[in-house]
C-alpha positions in Angstrom: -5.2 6.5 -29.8 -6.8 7.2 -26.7 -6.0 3.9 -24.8 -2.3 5.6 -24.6 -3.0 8.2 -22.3 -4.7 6.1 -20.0 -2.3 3.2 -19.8 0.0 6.3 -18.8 -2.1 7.0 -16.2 -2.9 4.1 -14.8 0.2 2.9 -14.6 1.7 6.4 -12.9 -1.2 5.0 -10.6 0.1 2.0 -10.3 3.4 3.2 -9.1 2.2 5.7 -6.7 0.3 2.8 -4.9 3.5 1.0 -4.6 5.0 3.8 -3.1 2.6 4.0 -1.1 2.7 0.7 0.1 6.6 0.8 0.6 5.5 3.8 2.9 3.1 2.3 5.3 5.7 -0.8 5.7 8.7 1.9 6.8 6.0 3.1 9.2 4.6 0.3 10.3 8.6 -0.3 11.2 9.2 3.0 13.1 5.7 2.2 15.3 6.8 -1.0 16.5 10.0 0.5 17.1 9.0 3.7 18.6 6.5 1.7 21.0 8.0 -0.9 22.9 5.6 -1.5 25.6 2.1 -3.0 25.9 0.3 0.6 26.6 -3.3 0.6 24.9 -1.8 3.8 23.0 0.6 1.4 21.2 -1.4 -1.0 20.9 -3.3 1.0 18.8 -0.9 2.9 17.0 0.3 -0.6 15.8 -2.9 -1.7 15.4 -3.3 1.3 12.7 -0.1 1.0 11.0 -0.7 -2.8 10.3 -4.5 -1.8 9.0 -3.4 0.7 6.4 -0.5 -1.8 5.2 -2.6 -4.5 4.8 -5.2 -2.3 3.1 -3.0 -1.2 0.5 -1.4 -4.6 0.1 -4.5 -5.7 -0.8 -5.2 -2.9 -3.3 -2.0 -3.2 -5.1 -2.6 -7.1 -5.2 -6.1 -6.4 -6.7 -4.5 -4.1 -9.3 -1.7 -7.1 -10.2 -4.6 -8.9 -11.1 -6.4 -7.0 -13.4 -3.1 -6.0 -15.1 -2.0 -9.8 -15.3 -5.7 -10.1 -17.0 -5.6 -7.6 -19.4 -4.7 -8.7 -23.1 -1.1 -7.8 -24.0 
């Protein structure tokens, strides 16, 4: 009885990490919009947008797997 719970859990997890994810894309969106010239300070701010996207692309990804792994 206690494996409900936690497939509760993990999946609210699960969800909040694609919202997450759908987050950092619309920001990633407004950087590149917001800085449209080749200053070092947009450079970076682009630079940091695209890091935490891909970070928690590859998170949810890693997730997927294990899930897709798990007995049904």
């Amino acid at each position: 009885m206690q494996r409900q719970p936690r497939s509760r859990h993990d999946r609210l997890q699960r969800i909040q990490l694609i919202g997450r994810v759908q987050l950092a894309y619309e920001q990633l969106k407004e950087t590149m919009q917001r800085y449209h010239d080749d200053s070092p300070r947009a450079r970076a701010a682009v630079a940091a947008a695209k890091r935490r996207l891909a970070i928690l692309n590859r998170a949810l990804a890693i997730i997927a797997l294990e899930v897709a792994q798990q007995p049904a």
